[in-house]
N, C-alpha and C positions, 0 to 999 in steps of 0.2 A: 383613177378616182374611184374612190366605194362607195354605191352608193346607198347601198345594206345599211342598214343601222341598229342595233341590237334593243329590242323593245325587251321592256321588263313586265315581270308576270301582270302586273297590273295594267299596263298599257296595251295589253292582249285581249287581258278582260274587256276592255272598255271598244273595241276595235268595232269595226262594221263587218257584219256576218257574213259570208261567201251570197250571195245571191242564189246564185246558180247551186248550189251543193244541194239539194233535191231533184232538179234534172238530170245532176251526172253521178251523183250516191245515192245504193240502196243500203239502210240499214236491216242488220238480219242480227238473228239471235242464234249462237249458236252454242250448246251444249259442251263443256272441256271437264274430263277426269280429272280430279283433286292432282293425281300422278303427272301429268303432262302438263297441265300447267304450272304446275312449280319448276318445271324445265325450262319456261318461260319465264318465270322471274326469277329464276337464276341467271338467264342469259342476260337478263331487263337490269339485275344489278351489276354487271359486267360492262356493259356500257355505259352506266352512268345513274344519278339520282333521278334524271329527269325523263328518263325512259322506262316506259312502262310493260309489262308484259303484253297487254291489249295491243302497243306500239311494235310488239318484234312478232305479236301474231299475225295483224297486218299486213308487216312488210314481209314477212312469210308467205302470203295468200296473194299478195300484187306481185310479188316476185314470180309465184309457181304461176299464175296467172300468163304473165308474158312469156314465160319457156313455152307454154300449151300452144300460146297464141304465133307464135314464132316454127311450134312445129306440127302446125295444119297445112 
């Protein structure tokens, strides 16, 4: 049985906010060269319309995140 159901952009909007997403995310600002990240939306349009550069930055940084954390 699935119990996933595919919400559409408007039923996302309207959604109930994470709670907790101030306790367990810190928001930062972080400075990227015009050059590197256009490497990011090229990779952002390789995966699809609905990924974003800011999206493959991300899982870039949660990714390197866990290799660090893994070889402490």
């Amino acid at each position: 049985m699935n119990l996933m159901k595919d919400f559409t952009l408007e039923e996302l909007k309207n959604g109930v906010k994470n709670p907790f997403y101030v306790k367990l995310n810190r928001e930062v600002l972080v400075s990227v060269r015009h050059e590197d990240y256009a490497v990011f939306q090229d990779v952002a349009k390789i995966n699809g319309e609905r990924v974003t550069a800011e999206d493959i930055m991300r899982r870039c940084l949660i990714d390197y995140a866990k290799m660090l954390r893994e070889h402490e």
